[in-house]
MDAnalysis code that builds the backbone (N, CA, C; Angstrom):
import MDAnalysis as mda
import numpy as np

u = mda.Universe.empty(546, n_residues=182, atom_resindex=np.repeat(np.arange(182), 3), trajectory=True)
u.add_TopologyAttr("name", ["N", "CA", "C"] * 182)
u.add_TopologyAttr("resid", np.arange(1, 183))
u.add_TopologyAttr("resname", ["UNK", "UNK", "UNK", "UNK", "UNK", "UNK", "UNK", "UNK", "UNK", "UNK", "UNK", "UNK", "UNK", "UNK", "UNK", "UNK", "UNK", "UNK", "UNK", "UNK", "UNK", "UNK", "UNK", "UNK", "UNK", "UNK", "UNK", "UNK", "UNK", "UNK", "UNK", "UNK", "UNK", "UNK", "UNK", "UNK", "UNK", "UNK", "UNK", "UNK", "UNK", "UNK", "UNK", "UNK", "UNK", "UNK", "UNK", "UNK", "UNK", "UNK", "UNK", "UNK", "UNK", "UNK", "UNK", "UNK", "UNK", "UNK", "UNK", "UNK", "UNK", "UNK", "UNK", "UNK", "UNK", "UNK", "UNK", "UNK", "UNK", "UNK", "UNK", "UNK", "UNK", "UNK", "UNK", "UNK", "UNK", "UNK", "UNK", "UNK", "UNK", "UNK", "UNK", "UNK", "UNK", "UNK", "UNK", "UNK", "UNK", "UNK", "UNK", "UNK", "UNK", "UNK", "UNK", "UNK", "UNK", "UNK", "UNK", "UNK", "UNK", "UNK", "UNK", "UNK", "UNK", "UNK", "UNK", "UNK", "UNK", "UNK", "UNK", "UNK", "UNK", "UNK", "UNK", "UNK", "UNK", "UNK", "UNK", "UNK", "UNK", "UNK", "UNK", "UNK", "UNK", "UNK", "UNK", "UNK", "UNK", "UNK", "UNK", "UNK", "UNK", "UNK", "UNK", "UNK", "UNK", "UNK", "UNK", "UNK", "UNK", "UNK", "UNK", "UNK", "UNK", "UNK", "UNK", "UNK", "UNK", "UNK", "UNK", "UNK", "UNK", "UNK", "UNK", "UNK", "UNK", "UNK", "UNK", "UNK", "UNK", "UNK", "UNK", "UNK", "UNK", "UNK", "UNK", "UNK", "UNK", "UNK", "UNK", "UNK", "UNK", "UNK", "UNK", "UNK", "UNK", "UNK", "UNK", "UNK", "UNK", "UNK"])
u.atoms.positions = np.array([
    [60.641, 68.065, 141.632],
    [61.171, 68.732, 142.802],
    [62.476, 69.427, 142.418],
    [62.449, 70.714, 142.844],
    [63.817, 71.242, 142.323],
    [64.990, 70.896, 143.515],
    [66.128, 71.151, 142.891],
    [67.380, 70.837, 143.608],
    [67.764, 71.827, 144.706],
    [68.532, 71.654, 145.507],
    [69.210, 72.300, 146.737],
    [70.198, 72.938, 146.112],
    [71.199, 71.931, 144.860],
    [72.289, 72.350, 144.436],
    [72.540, 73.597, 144.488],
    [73.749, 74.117, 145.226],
    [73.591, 76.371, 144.358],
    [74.532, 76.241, 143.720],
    [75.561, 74.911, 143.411],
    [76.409, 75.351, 142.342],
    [76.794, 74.201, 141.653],
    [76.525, 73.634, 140.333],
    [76.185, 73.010, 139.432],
    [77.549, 72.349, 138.941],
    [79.028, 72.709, 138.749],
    [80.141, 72.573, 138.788],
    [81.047, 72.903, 140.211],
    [82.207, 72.119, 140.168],
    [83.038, 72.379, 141.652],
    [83.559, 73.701, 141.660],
    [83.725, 74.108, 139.943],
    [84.383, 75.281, 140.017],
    [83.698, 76.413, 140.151],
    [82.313, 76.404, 139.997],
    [81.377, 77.128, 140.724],
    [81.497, 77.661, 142.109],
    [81.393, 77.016, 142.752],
    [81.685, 76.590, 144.360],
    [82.984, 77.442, 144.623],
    [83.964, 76.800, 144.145],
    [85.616, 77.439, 144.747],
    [85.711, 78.895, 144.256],
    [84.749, 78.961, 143.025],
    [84.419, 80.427, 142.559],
    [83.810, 81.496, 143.527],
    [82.539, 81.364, 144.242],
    [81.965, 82.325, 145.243],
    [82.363, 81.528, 146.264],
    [83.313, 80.871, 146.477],
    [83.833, 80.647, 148.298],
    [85.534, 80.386, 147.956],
    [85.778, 81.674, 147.828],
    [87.538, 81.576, 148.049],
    [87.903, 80.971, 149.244],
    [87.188, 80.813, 150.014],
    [87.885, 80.237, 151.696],
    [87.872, 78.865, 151.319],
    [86.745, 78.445, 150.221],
    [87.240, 76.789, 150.527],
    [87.791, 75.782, 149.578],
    [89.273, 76.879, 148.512],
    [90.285, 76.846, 148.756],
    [91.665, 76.928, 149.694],
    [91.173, 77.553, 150.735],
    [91.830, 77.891, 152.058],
    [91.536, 76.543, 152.728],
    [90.435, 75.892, 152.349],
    [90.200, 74.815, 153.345],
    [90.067, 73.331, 153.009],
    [90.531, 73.400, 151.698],
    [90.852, 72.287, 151.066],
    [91.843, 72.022, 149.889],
    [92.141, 70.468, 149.553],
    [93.652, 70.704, 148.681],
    [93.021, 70.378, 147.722],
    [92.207, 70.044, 147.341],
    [91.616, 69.570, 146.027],
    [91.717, 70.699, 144.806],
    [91.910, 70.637, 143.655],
    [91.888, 71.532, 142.536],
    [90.406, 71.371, 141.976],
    [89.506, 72.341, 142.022],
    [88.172, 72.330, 141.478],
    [88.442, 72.143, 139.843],
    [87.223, 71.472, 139.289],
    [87.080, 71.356, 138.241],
    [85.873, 71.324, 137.672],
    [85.809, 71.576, 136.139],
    [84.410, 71.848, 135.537],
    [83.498, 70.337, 135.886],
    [83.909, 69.517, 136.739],
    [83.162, 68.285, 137.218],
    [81.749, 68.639, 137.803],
    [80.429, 67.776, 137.614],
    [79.401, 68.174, 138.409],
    [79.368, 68.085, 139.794],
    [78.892, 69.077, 140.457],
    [79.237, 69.473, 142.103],
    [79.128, 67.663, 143.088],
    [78.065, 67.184, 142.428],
    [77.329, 65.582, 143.366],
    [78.875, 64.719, 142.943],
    [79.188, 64.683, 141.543],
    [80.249, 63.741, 141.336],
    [81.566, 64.067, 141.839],
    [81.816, 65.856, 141.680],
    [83.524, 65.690, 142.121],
    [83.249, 65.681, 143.986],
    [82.219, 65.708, 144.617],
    [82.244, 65.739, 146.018],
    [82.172, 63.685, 145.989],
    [81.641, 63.132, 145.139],
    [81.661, 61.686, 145.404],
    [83.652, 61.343, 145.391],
    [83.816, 61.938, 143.849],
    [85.280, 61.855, 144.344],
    [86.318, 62.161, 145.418],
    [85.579, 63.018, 145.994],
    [86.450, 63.372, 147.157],
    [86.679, 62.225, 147.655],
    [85.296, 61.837, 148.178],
    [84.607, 60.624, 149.102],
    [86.414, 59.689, 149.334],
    [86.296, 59.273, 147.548],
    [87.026, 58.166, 147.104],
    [88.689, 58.484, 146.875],
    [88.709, 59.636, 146.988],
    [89.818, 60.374, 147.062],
    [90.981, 59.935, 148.417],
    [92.445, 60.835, 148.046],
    [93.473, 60.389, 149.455],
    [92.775, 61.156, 150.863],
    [92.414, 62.002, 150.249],
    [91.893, 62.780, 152.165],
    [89.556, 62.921, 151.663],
    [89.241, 61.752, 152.271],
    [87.970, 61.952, 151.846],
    [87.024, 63.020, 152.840],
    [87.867, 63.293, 153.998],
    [87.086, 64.148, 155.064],
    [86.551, 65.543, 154.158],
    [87.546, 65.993, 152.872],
    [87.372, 67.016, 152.046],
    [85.897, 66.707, 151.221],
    [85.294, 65.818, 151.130],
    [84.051, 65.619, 151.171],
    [82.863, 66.200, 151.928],
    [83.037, 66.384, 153.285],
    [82.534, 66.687, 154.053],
    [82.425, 68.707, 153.925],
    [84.351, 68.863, 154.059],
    [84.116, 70.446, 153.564],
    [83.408, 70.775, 152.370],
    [83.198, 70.001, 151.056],
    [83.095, 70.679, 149.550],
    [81.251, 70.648, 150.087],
    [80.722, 69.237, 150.703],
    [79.352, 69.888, 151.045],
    [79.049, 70.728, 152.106],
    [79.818, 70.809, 152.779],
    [78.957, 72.028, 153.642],
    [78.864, 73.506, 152.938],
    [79.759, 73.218, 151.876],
    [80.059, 74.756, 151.128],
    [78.679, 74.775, 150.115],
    [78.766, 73.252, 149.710],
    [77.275, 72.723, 148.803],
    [75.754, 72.918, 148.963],
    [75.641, 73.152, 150.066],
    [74.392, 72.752, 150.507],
    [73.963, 74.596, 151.180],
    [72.837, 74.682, 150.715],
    [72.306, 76.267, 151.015],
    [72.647, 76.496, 152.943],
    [72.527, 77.558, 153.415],
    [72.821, 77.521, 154.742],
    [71.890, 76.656, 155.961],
    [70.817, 76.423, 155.495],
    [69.915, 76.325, 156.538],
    [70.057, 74.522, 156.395],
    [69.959, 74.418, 155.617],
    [70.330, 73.134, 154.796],
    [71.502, 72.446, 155.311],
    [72.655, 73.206, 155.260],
    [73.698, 72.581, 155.596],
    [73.969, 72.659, 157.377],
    [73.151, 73.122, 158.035],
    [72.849, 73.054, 159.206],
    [71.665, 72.163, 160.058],
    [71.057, 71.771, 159.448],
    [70.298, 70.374, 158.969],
    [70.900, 69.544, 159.157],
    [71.688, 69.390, 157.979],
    [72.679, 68.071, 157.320],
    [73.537, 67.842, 158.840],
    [74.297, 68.916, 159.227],
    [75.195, 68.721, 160.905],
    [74.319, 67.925, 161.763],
    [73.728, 68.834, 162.453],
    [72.245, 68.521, 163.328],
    [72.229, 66.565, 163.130],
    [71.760, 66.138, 161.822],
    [71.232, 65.259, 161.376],
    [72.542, 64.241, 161.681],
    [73.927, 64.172, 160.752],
    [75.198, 63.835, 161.218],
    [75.109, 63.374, 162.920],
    [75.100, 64.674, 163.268],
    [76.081, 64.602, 164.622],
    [74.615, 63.419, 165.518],
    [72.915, 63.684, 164.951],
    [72.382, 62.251, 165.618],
    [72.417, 61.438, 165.340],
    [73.108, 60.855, 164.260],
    [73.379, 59.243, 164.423],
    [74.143, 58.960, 165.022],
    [75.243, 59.518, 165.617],
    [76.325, 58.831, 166.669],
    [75.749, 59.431, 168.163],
    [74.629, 59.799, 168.422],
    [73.799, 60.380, 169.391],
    [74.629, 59.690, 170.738],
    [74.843, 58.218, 170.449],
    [75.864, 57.810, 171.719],
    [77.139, 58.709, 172.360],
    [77.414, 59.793, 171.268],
    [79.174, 60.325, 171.617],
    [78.791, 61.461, 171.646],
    [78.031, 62.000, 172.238],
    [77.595, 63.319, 172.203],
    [77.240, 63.540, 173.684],
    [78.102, 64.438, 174.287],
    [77.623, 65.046, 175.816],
    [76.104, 65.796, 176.079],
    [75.732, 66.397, 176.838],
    [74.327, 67.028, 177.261],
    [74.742, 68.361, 176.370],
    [75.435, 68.803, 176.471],
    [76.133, 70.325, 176.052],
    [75.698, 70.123, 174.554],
    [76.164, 68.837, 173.682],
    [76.346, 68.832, 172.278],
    [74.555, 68.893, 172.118],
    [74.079, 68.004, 172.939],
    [72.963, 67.940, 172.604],
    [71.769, 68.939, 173.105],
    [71.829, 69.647, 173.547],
    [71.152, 71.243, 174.389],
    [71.254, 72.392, 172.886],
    [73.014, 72.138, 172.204],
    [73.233, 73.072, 171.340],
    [72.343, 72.617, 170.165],
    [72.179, 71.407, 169.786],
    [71.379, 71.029, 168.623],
    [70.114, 70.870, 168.744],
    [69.812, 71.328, 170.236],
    [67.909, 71.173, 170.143],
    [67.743, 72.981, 170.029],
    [68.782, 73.639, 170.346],
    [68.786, 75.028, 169.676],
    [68.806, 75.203, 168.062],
    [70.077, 74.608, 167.520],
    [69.869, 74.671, 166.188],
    [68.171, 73.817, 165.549],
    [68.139, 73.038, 165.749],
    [66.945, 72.687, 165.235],
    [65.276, 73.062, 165.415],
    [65.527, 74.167, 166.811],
    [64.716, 74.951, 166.743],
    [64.838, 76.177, 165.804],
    [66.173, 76.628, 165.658],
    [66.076, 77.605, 164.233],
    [65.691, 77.092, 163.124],
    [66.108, 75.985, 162.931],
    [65.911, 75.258, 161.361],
    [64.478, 74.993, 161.036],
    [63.673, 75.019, 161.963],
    [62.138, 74.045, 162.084],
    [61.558, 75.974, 162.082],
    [62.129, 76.893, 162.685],
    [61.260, 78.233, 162.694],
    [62.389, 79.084, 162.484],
    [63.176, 79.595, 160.944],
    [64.030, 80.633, 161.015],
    [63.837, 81.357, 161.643],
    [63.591, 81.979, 163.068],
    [63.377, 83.528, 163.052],
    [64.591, 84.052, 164.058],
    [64.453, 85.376, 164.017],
    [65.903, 85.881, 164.719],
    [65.890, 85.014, 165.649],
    [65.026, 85.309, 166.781],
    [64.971, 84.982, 168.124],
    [65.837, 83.781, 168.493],
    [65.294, 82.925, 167.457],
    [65.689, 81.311, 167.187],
    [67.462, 81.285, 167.176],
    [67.385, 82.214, 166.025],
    [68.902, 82.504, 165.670],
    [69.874, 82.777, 166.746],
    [69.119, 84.374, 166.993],
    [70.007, 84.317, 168.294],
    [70.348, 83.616, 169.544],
    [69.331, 82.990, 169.850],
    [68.962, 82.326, 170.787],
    [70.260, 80.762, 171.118],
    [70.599, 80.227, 169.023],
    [71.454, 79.083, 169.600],
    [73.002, 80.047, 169.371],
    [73.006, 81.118, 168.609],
    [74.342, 81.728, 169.008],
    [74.482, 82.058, 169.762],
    [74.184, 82.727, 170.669],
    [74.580, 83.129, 172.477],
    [75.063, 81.881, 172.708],
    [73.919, 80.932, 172.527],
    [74.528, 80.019, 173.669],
    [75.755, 79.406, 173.127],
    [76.226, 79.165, 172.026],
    [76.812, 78.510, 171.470],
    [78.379, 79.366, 171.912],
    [77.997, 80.587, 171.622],
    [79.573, 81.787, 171.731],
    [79.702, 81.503, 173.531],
    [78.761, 81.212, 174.312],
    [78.680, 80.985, 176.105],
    [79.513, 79.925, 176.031],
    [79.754, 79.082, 174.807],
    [80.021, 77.960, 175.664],
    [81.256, 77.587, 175.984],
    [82.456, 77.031, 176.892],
    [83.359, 76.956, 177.169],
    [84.143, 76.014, 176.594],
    [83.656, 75.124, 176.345],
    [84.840, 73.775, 175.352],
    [83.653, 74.106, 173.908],
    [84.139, 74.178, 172.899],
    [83.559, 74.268, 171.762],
    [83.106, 72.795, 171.174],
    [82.315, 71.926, 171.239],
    [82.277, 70.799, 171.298],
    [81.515, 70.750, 169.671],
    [81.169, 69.636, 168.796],
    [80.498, 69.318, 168.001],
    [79.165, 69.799, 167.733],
    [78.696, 69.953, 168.625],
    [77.311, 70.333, 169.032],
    [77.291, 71.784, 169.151],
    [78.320, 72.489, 170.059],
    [78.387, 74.093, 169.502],
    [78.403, 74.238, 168.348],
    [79.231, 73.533, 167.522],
    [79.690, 74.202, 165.576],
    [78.323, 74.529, 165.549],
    [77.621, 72.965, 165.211],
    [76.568, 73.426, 164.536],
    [75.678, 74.470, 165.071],
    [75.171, 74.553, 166.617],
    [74.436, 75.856, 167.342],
    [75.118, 76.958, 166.320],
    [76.033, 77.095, 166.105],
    [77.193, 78.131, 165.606],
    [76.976, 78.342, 164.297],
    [76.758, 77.514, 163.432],
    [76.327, 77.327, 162.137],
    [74.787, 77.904, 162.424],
    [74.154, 77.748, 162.890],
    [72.672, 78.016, 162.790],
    [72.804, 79.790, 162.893],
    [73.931, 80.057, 164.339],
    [74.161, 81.826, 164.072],
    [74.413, 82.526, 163.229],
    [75.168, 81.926, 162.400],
    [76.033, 82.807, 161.788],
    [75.439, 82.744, 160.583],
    [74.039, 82.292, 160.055],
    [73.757, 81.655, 159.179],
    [72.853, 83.079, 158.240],
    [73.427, 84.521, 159.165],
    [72.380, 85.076, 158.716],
    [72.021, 86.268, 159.518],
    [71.423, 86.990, 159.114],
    [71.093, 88.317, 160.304],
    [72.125, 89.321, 160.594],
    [72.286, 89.088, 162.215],
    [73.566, 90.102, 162.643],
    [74.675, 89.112, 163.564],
    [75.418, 89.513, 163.732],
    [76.847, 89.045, 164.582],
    [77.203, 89.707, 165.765],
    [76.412, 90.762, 165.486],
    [76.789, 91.584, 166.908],
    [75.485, 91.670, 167.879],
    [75.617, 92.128, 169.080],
    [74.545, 91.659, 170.031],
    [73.229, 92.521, 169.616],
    [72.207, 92.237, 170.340],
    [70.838, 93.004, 169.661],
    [71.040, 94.303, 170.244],
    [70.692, 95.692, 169.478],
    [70.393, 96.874, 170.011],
    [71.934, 97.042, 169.391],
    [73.019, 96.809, 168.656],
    [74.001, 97.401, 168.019],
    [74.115, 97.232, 166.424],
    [74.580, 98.357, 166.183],
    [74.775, 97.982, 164.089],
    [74.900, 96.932, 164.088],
    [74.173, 96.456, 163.142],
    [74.041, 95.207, 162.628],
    [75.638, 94.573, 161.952],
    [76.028, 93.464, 161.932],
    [77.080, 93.322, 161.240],
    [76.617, 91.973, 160.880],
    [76.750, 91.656, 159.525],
    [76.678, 91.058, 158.586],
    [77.523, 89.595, 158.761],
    [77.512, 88.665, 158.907],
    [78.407, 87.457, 158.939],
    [78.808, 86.709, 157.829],
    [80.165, 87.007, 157.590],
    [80.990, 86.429, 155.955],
    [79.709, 85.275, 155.198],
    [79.846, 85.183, 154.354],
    [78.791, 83.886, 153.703],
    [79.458, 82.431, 153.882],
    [80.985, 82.736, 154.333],
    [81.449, 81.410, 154.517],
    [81.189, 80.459, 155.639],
    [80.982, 81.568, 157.181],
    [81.181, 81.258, 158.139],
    [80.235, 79.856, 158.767],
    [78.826, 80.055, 157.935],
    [78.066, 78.314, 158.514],
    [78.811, 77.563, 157.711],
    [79.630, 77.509, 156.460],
    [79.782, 76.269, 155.971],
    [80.993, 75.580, 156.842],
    [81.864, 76.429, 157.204],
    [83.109, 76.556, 158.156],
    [82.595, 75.651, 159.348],
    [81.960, 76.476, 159.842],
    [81.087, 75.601, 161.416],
    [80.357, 74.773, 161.172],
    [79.427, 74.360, 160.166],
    [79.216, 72.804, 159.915],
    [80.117, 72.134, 159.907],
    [81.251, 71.910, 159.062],
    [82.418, 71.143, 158.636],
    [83.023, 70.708, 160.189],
    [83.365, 71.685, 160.991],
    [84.023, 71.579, 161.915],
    [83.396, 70.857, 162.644],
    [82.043, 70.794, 162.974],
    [81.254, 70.203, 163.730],
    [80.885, 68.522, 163.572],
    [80.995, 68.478, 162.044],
    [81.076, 67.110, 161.653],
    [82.385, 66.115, 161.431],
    [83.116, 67.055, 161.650],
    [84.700, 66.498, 161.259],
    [84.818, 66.439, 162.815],
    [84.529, 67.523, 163.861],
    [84.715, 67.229, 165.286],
    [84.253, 65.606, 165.803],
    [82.976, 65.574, 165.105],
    [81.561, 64.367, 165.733],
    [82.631, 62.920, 165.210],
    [83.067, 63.258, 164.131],
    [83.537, 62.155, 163.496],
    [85.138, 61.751, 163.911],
    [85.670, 62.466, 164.798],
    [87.139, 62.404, 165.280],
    [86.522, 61.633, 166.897],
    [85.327, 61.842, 166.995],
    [84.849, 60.830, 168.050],
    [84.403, 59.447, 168.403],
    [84.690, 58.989, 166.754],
    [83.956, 57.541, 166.091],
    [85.292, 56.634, 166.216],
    [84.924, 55.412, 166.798],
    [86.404, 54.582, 166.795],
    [86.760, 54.795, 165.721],
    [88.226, 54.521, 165.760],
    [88.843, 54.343, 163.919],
    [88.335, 53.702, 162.882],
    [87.942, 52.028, 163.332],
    [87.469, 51.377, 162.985],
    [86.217, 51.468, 161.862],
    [85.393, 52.283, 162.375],
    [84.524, 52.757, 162.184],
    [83.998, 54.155, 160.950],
    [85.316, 54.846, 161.250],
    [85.320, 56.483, 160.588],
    [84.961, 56.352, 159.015],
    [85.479, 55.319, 158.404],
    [85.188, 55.472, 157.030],
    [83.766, 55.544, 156.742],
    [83.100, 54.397, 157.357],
    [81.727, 53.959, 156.980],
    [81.187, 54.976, 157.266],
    [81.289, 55.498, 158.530],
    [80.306, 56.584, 159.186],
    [80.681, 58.376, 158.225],
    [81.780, 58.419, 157.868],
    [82.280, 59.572, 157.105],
    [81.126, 59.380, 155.816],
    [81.422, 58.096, 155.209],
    [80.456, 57.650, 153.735],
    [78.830, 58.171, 154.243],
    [78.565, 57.631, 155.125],
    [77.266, 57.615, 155.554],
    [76.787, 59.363, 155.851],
    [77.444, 59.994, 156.204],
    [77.827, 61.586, 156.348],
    [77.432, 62.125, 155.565],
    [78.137, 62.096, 154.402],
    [78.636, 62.950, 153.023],
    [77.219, 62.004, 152.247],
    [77.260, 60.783, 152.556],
    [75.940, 60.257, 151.218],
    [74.704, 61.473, 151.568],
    [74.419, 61.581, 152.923],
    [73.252, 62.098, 153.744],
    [73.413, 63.405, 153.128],
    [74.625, 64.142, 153.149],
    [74.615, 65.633, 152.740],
    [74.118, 65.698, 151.370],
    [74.763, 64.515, 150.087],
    [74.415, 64.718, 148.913],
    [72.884, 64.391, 148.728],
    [72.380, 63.580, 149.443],
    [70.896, 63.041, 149.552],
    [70.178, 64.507, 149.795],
    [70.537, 65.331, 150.338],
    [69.991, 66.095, 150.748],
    [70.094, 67.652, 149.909],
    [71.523, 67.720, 149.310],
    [71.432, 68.420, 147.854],
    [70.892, 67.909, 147.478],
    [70.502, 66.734, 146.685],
    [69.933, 66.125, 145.247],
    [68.479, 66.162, 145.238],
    [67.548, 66.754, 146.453],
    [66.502, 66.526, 147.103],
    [65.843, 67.004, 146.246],
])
C-alpha cells in the first residue's frame, strides 16, 4: 500500500508551506516527516503536532483526519459543529463541486466559527474556486485546508477538560500519523 506521506523530511514540508513556519516555532529538519511530527508530540508545545500534520497529510485526507478528531469527543460538539461535518464528510465520501460548495457556504454562513465550521471550511477551500459560482474562478492558497483543519482541532481540543487534553491531543496526532502511514 503506498503512503499518504507528500513530504518525506520536515524540511520538505516547511519547504512548499512557508506559512507553516508562520505557524509554528519548531526549526524543520532533515528528520523523517512521521518522527519529527512524533517529536513534536513529545516536545514543549506538542499542539505543533497537530499543525506539522495537517500540513502532512494530502487535503482531502487531512479533512478526514478533522471530521474523524472532532467525533471522538462527539459529546462537546453543538448541532452547528455537527450539521458542518455531515457536510464535510459528504465532500470527502463524493469530491464533487457541489459537495464542496455546498459545506463552504454553509460554513462562511455561519456566525460563531465553531470546530465544526474549520473543518466544513477545510473541505472548501480544499480546492476548486473561492469565489461564488458564475464568477472568475479564484484559486484558494494551498495552505488554507491545512490552516482550517488545525484550527478546528486545536478549537475541538480547547473543549476537552484539562485533565484530559494530553491523552486526547496523543490520540489526535497518533490518528493523523495512522492515517499518513496508511
Amino acid at each position: 500500500m503506498q503512503s499518504r506521506l507528500r513530504f518525506s523530511t520536515a524540511k520538505e514540508l516547511f519547504n512548499a508551506f512557508a506559512t507553516a513556519a508562520d505557524d509554528m516555532k519548531a526549526v524543520p529538519t532533515d528528520e523523517p516527516s512521521v518522527d519529527f511530527c512524533r517529536a513534536l508530540l513529545d516536545g514543549k508545545i506538542p499542539e505543533e503536532a497537530v499543525t506539522f500534520c495537517a500540513y502532512l497529510l494530502p487535503r482531502r485526507v487531512a479533512v478526514w483526519w478533522g471530521h474523524q478528531c472532532l467525533g471522538r469527543i462527539d459529546d462537546k460538539l453543538d448541532e452547528q459543529d455537527r450539521r458542518m461535518l455531515e457536510l464535510a464528510e459528504q465532500w470527502i465520501r463524493e469530491p464533487e463541486e457541489d459537495r464542496r460548495y455546498a459545506a463552504m457556504d454553509a460554513a462562511m454562513e455561519a456566525d460563531v466559527k465553531t470546530p465544526g465550521v474549520w473543518i466544513a471550511l477545510a473541505a472548501g477551500w480544499s480546492g476548486g474556486s473561492l469565489a461564488p459560482r458564475g464568477m472568475a474562478p479564484v484559486a484558494p492558497p494551498p495552505f488554507l485546508t491545512a490552516r482550517a483543519v488545525n484550527t478546528g482541532i486545536l478549537a475541538a481540543l480547547a473543549r476537552v477538560p484539562v485533565g484530559h487534553r494530553t491523552s486526547v491531543l496523543r490520540e489526535f496526532v497518533q490518528t493523523g500519523l495512522s492515517l499518513a502511514e496508511a
